[in-house]
N, C-alpha and C positions, 0 to 999 in steps of 0.2 A: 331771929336776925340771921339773915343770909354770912356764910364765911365763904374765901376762897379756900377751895381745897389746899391748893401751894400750903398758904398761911399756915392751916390746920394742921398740916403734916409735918410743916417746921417747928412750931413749935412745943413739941416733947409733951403736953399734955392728955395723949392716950397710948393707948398700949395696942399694938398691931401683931402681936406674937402668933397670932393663931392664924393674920391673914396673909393671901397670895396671891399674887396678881403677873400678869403678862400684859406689856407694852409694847404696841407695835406700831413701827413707824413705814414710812415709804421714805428707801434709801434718795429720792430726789426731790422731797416733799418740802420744799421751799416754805412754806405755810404752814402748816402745823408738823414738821419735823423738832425742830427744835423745844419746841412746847412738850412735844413727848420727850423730847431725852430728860430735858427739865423734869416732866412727872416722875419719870421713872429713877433720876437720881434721887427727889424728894424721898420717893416711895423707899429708895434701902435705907437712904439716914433714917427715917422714922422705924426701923427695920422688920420691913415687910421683907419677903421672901417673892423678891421679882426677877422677872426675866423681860430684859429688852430683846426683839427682835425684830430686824431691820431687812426687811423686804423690796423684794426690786419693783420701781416703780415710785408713785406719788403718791396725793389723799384721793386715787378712786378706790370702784370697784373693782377695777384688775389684780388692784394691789392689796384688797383687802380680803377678796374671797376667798383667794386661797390661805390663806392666815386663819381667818374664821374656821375655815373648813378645818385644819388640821389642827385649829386649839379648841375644837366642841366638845372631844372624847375629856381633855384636863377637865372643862367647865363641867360637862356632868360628872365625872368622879366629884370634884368640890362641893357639888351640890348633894352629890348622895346618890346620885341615879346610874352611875356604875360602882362595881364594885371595884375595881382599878383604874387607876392612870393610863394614858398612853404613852409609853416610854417617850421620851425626851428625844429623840431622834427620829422620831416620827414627823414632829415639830420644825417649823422653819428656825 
């Protein structure tokens, strides 16, 4: 049976201690802006270890490429495929 995530995340029935996430939005993104801040508040009450990050621009590709670009080094560390992070200020 399909759930919404929101739902799932409200309420308190798993444990998210191990996971991390990064939300990003387009600072003019009329359309799915707000959807993200909502995720990403969800995401610390269930207490994930997130970071919002709010990029200039909308929901394209202008505004998301460079985001992707500079959180790939996070996602392969989390994944295993480096062996470090990229420092946090590397990061938009």
């Amino acid at each position: 049976m399909p759930q919404n995530a929101l739902d799932v995340l409200k309420s308190g029935q798993h444990s998210y201690a191990r996971t991390e996430g990064i939300v990003v939005v387009g600072e003019d993104d009329e359309t799915y802006g707000d959807e993200g801040r909502e995720v990403y508040t969800a995401m610390r009450s269930a207490g994930i270890k997130v970071e919002l990050q709010v990029v200039p621009g909308t929901h394209t590709w202008d505004a998301w490429q460079p985001a992707l670009t500079a959180n790939l080094p996070w996602l392969a560390y989390r994944l295993g495929l480096l062996s470090s992070p990229a420092p946090a200020a590397e990061r938009p």
